[in-house]
N, C-alpha and C positions, 0 to 999 in steps of 0.2 A: 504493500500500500504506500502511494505516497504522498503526502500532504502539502499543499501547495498554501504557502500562510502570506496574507498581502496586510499591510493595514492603509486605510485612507483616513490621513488625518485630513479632520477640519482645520486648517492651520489656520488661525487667528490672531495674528500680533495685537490687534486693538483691543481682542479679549474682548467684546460686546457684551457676552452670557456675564461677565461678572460685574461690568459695569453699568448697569441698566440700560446699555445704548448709545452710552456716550464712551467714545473711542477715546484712549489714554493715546498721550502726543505723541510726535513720530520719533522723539529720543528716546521715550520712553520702549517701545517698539522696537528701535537700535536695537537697544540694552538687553530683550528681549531675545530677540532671534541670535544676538553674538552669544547669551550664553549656551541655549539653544545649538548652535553650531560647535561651540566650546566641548559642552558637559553629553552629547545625547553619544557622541563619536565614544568619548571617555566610558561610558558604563554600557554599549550593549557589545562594543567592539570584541571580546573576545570569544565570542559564543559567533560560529559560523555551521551552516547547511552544508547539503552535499556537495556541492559547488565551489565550497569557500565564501560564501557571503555573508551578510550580519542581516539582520533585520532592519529595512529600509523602508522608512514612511515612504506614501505618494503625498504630497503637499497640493490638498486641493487650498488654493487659496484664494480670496474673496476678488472675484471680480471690480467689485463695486468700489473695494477702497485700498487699491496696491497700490503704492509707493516705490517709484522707480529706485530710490535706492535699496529698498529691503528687497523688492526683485533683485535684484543684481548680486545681493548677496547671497541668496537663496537658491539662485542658479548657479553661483558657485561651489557651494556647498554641496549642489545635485553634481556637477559635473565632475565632484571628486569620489562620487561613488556611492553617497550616503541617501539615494534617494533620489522622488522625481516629480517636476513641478504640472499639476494637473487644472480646472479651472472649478470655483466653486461661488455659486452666487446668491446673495439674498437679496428679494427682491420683492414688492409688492409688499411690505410691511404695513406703511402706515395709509395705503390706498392699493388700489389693482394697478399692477406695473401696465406697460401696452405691449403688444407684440412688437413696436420698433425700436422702443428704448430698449428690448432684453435683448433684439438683436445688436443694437450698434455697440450695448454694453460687451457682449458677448464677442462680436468682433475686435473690438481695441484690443480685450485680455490677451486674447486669442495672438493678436498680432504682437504684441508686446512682448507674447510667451516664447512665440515663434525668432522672435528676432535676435533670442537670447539663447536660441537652437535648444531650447526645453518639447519642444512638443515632437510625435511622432508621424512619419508618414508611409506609405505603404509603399515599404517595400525600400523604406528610406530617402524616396523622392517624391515630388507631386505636392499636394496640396496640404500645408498642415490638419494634423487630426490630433482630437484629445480626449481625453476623458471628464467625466463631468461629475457634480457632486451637487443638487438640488438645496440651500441653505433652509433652514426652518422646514424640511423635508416634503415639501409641498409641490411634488415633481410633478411638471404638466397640471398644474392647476386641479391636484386632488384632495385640495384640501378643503372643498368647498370654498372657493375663492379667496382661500388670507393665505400668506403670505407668496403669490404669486397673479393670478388674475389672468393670465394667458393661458385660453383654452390649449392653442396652436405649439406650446413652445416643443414639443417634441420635435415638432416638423422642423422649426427653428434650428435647435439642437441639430439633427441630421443636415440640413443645409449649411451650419455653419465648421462642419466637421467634426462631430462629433462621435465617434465611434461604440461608445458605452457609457450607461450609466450607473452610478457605483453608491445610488443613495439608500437602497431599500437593506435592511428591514426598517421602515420608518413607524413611530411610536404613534398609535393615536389612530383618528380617520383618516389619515393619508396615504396610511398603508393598503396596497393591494391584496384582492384574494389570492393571488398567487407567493408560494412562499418556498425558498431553500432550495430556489433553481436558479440558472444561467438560461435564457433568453431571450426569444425574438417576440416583439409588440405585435400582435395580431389585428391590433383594430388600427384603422386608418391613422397615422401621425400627427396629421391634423385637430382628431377629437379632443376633448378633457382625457386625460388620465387614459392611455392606450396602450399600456403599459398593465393594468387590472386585467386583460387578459394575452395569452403569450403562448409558444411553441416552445419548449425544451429545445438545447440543440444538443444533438444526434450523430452518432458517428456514422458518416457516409452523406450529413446532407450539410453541403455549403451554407451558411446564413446569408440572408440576400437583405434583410430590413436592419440597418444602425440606424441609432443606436441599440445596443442590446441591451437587455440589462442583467448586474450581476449582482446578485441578492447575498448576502450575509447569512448566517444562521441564524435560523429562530428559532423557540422553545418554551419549555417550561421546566426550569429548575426546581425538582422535586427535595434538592439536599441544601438547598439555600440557607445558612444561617445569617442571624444578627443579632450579635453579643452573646451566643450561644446556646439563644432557641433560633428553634426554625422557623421558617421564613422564606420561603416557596415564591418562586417571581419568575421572572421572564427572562430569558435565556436570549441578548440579541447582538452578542458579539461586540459590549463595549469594554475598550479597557479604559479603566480611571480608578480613581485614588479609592473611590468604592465598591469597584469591581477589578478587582487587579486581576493578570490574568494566574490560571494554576493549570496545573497537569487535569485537576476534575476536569475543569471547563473545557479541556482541551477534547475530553472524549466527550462532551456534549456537543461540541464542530463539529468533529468527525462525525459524530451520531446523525448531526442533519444530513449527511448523505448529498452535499451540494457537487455536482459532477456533471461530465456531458454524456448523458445515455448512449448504454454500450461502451462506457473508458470507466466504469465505479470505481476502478482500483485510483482513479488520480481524484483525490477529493480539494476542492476549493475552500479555502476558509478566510473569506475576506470579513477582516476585521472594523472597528471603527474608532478612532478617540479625536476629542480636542489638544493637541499637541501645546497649546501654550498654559493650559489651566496652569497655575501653580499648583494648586488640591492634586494634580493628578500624577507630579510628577516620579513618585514611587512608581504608578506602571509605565514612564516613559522611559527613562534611564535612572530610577531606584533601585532600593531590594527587591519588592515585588518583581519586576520584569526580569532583572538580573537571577532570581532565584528559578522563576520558571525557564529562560532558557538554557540556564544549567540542568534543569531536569531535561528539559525538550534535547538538546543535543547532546548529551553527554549516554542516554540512553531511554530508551523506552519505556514509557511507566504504564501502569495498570495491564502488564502481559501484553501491549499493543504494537506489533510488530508494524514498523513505517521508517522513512525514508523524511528528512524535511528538505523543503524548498521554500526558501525566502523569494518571495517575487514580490514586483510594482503592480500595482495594480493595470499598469499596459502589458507585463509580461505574462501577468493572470490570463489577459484575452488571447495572447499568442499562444498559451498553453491551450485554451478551452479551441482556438481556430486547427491547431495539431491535431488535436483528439478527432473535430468533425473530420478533416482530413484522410482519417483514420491511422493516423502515425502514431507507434507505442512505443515502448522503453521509457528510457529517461525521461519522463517532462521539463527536468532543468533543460535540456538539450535544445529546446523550443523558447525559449525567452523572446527570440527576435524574429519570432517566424513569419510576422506579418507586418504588423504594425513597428518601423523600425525608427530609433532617432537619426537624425542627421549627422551626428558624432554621438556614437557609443560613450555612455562615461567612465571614467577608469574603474577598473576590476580595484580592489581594494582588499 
């Protein structure tokens, strides 16, 4: 078996969630991402996959409020190995966005990303493509119109290069009935929320509709404790300072069984955290994280014979594009199989 582990931070310098809204200044933000870039290298660095890699955020980060110099530094930081820059937007907060402004927003990031050679394209030429991250999880306007307002933005999405979507399992009513799969939107692009129903992909059939989308684990935590009674909750793939991650949780991933039918043995486990929380930073580079990938690499726990692979959440899609293909063995093998950067960033 082998376990293919991505995580997609919200990456946030402004910290919104903590400050009711209002963005801490852009020094403060500096100060921010240099430790950030300092401290995350220093505590996960020694614990590597089959390959040799460490565990590497994909850094969706906010559309709405990048600042050219914390991009710049954050591209650098990816192009040294430690990760990779994706787009993530909130939008439609305090009114309905429109379908133009998501687009032109969307286009800047998009171009900004691009120009900093952070985004991916097929085959490593041609038109940039990325991955996406819905903020306030309100993907394609399923949240019953807060915090987004654009029936159409899938469509948006797919025209503006978007090759995947990397927000679900999302909390609440945004979430679709569809759960603890990888694929293709079966209702027109166009609609609300098109993405609630979907095709698995399948070994032997090409995907032909991007974005796709690739869902997290869900669940229910039957062994959940808090202060030790039980405390039974929802199992949905976040790590934070309250859910740090452990060897349990890990066979509760595995358990959702997230694959491309016909490849079960390569299981998908796309994670989720806010990377700048302070509260959280035990499962970033703490104990907490530091402890669990000493158990994860070092050997197999609870008798569960696997393989791990650290992947970005692009290398996730070129793993899941292999399998339809119908290519087996190694899934590290596949990292670049489709969707390729324009400079690989260094092996580390």
């Amino acid at each position: 078996m082998h376990l293919l582990i991505g995580v997609a931070d919200h990456f946030e310098p402004m910290q919104r969630e903590e400050t009711f809204g209002a963005a801490v200044d852009l020094r403060e933000q500096q100060r921010r991402v240099e430790r950030w870039c300092r401290e995350y290298p220093a505590g996960i660095e020694p614990w590597r996959d089959q390959e040799g890699q460490p565990l590497r955020h994909t850094y969706f980060y906010p559309a709405e409020d990048f600042e050219d110099a914390l991009l710049d530094r954050m591209a650098e930081f990816c192009h040294a190995g430690w990760g990779e820059l994706e787009i993530h937007l909130h939008h439609g907060v305090d009114a309905p966005d429109t379908a133009e402004n998501t687009e032109s927003t969307l286009v800047a990031f998009r171009d900004a990303l691009a120009a900093r050679r952070c985004l991916a394209r097929e085959g490593g030429s041609g038109a940039a493509r990325y991955g996406f991250v819905h903020g306030n999880w309100a993907l394609a306007n399923s949240d019953h119109g807060r915090f987004c307002g654009v029936d159409r933005e899938m469509r948006i999405l797919a025209e503006t290069g978007c090759y995947a979507d990397f927000t679900l399992p999302a909390p609440g009513t945004a979430h679709s009935g569809k759960i603890n799969a990888i694929y293709e939107c079966l209702l027109p692009l166009g609609e609300r929320a098109p993405h609630r129903s979907g095709r698995r992909l399948q070994v032997g059939r090409v995907p032909e509709t991007f974005p796709m989308i690739v869902q997290g684990p869900l669940g229910i935590d039957f062994l959940r404790r808090r202060r030790g009674w039980p405390a039974p909750g929802i199992e949905a793939g976040e790590l934070s300072g309250a859910n740090p991650p452990s060897m349990r949780r890990l066979g509760l991933w595995r358990d959702a069984a997230i694959s491309v039918q016909g490849r079960s043995d390569w299981i998908f486990i796309k994670l989720h955290c806010h990377g700048m929380m302070a509260r959280d930073e035990p499962a970033m580079f703490g104990a907490s994280i530091r402890q669990f990938l000493r158990e994860l690499v070092d050997g197999p726990g609870n008798g569960i014979e696997y393989q791990v692979h650290f992947v970005t959440t692009r290398e996730m899609v070129n793993v899941a594009l292999a399998a339809c293909a119908g290519l087996r063995g190694n899934p590290g093998e596949y990292r670049e199989y489709h969707f390729r950067l324009a400079e690989a960033a260094v092996r580390i």
